[in-house]
C-alpha positions in Angstrom: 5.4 -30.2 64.0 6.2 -29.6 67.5 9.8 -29.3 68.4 9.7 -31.6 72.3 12.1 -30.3 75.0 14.6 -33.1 74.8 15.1 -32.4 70.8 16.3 -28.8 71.8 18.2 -30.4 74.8 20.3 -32.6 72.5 20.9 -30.5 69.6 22.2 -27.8 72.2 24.3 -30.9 73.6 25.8 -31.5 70.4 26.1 -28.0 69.1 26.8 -25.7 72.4 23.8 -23.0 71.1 21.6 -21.2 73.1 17.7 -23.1 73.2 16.0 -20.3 70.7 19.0 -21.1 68.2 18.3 -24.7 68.6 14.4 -24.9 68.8 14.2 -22.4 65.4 17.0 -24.9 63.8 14.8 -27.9 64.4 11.6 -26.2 63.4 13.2 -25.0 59.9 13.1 -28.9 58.8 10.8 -30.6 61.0 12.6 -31.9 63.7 15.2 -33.9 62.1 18.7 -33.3 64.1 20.5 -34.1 61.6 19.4 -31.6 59.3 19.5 -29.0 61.7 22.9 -29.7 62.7 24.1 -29.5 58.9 22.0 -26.1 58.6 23.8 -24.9 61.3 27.0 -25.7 60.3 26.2 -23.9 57.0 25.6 -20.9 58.7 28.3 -21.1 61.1 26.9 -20.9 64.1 27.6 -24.5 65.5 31.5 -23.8 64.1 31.8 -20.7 66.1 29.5 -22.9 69.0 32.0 -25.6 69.2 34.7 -22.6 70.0 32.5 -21.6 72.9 34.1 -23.8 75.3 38.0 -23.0 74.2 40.0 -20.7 76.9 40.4 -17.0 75.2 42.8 -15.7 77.8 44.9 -13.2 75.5 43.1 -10.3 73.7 43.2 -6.2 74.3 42.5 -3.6 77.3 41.0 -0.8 75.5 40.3 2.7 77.1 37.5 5.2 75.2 38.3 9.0 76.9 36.0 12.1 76.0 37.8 15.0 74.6 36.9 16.9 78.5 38.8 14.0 80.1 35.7 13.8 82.4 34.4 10.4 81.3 36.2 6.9 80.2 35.5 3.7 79.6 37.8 0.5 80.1 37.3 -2.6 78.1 38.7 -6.3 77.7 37.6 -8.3 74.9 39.8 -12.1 74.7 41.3 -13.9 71.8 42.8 -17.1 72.4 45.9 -15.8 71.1 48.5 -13.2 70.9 48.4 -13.5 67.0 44.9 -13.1 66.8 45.3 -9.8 69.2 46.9 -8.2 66.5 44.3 -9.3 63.9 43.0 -6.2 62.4 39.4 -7.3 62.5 39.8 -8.1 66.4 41.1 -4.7 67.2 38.3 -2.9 65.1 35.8 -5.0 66.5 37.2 -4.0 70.2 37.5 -0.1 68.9 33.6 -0.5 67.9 32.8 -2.1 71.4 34.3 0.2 73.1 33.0 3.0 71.0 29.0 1.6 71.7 30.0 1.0 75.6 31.3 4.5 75.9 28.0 6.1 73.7 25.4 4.3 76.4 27.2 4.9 80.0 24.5 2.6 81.7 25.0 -0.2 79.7 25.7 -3.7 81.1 28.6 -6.1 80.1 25.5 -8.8 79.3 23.6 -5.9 77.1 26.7 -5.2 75.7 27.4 -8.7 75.0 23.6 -9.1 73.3 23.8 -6.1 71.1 27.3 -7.4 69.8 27.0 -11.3 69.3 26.3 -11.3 65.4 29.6 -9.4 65.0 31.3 -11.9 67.7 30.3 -15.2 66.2 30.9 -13.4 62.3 34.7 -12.7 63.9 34.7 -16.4 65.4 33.9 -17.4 61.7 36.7 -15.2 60.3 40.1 -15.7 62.8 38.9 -19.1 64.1 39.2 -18.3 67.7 36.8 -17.7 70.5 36.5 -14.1 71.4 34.9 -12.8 74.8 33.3 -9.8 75.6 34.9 -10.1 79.5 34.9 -6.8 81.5 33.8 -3.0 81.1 33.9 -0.1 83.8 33.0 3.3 83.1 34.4 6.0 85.6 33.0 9.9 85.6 34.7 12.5 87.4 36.2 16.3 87.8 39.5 15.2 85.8 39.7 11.7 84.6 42.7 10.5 82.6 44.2 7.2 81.5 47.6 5.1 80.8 47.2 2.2 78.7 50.6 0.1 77.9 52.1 -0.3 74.5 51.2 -3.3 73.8 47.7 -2.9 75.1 48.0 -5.5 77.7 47.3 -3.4 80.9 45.6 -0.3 81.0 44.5 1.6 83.5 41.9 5.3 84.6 42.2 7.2 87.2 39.8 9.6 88.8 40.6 12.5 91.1 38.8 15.2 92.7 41.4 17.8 92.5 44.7 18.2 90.8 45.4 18.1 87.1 45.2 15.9 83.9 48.8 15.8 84.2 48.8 14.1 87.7 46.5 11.6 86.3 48.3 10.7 83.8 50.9 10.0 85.8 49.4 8.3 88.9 47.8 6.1 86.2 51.3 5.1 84.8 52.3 4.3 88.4 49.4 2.5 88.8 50.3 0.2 85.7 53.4 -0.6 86.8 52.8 -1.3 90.6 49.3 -2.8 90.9 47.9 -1.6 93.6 45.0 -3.5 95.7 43.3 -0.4 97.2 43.7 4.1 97.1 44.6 3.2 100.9 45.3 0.2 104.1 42.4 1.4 105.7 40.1 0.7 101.8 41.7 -3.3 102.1 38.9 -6.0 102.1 38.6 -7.5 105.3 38.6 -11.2 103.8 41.9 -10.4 101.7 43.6 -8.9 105.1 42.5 -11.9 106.7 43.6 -14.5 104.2 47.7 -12.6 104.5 47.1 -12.6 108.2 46.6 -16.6 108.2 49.2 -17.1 105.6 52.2 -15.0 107.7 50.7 -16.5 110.6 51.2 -19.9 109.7 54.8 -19.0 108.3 56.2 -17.2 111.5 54.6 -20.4 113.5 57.2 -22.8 111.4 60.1 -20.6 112.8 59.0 -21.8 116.3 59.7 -18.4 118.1 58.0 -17.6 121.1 54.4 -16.4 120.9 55.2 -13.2 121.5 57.6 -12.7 118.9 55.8 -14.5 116.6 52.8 -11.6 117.1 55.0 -8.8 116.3 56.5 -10.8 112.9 53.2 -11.0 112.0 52.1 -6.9 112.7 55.5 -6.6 110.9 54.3 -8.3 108.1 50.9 -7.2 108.1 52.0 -3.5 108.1 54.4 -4.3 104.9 51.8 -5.7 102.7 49.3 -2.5 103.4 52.3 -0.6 102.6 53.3 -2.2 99.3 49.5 -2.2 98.1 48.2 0.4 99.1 48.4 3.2 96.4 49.4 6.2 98.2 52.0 4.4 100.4 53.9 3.4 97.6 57.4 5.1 96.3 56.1 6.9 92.8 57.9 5.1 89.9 59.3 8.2 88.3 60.7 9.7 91.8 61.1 7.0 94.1 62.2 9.8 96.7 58.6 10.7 96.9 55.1 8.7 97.9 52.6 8.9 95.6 50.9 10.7 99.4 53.3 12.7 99.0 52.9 13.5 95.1 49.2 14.4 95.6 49.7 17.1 98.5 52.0 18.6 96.5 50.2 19.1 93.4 46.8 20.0 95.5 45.4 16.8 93.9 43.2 13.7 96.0 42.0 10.9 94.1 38.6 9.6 94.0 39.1 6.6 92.0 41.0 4.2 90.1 40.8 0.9 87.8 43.7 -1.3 86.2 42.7 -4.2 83.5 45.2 -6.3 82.8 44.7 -8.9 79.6 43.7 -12.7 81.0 44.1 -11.3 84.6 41.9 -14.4 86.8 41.5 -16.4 84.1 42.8 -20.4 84.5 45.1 -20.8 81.5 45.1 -23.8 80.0 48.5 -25.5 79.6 48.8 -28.2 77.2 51.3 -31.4 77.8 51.7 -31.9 73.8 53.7 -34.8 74.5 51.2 -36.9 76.5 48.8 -35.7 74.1 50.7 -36.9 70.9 51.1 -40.2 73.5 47.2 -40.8 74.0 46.6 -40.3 70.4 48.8 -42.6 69.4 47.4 -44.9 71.9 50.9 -45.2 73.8 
């Protein structure tokens, strides 16, 4: 029989699949939803469906580095929690993603995310969490080398022109540990300069100084925040005596690059009131 738009519509409604997942469900017993919905919860697909729409914030940063230290790959893959990080499945599944991401250096995070969704939903299936493919960047370069945090939660690649893997290495640790916006004040995004500008702005205006004091506390302020995020105006964190400026010139080094991944970074967390929940179901 022919499966009618609206069928697909509400089976998707009621199961969270994609419309080919749904329209082949309804054609495998002729259109009756409620069949479809039971075949698809044999399968699995509308348990690991219903997980779609849960918040995976927690997870791994994984970096894939050739043995030349010429070509990386950075990866975040989310769990919804830490005790599902340290799943062995999750981590090999992450190790394999990484591993295909760094084999096809032009692939996108949505082929990526095609080529892998039979292993994703089987994982859903297995550790009973949603799991995200979020984020991948692949960086090239004369010497590449990377810094990734014990616990896997930030990890970062750096790129330079000149200098040594050693240097890398380092500046990559820094890099971790500091955050950095941009290489340097002059790389800052005019919308995010703009945006401090209004908030110091409207701060020095509370103080009610005159305007022209009020100008210079915001340059003064302005000329801070470039400094404390912008990487080569910052103090290095293993010789605070020295700027990481500094640093390069002396090891003949300039970088061309860098990117930090930290786990659940921009994502809206949600927090639970247990309490008011326990309250609502009780009906209080």
């Amino acid at each position: 029989m022919a499966i009618s738009a609206a069928l697909v519509k509400e089976l998707r409604e009621r199961t969270g699949l994609g419309m080919m997942e749904c329209k082949n469900a309804l054609t495998d017993v002729n259109g009756d939803i409620e069949q479809a919905i039971e075949a698809l919860r044999k399968s699995g697909q509308a348990k690991a469906a219903k997980k779609a729409g849960r918040i995976a914030a927690e997870g791994i940063i994984y970096v894939k580095i050739n043995d030349k230290k010429n070509q990386a790959v950075i990866l975040e893959v989310n769990c919804e929690t830490d005790f599902a990080s340290r799943d062995t499945g999750f981590q090999d599944f992450v190790k394999n993603t990484a591993q295909i991401a760094f084999n096809h250096h032009n692939i996108t995070i949505e082929e990526l995310k095609k080529q892998l969704e039979s292993e994703r939903q089987s994982l859903i299936q297995k550790i009973g969490e949603n799991i995200t493919i979020r984020r991948l960047m692949h960086l090239n370069g004369p010497i590449i080398n990377t810094y990734t945090h014990g616990n896997n939660r930030i990890a970062v690649i750096v790129a330079l022109d000149t200098g040594t893997h050693q240097i890398a290495h380092d500046i990559a640790m820094h890099i971790a540990a500091t955050n950095p916006e941009v290489i340097q004040a002059s790389d800052m995004p005019h919308d995010m300069l703009e945006k401090e500008k209004d908030i110091f702005k409207a701060q020095a205006l509370e103080s009610g100084k005159p305007a022209d004091i009020i100008d210079k506390m915001i340059a003064g302020r302005i000329k801070k925040f470039l400094s404390e995020n912008s990487l080569v105006e910052q103090a290095f964190v293993k010789n605070p005596e020295q700027t990481i400026a500094q640093l390069l010139t002396q090891h003949n080094a300039s970088i061309q690059q860098f990117v930090r991944y930290e786990v659940g970074e921009g994502i809206a967390k949600e927090v639970v009131d247990f309490a008011a929940e326990v309250r609502e179901q009780a009906g209080l």
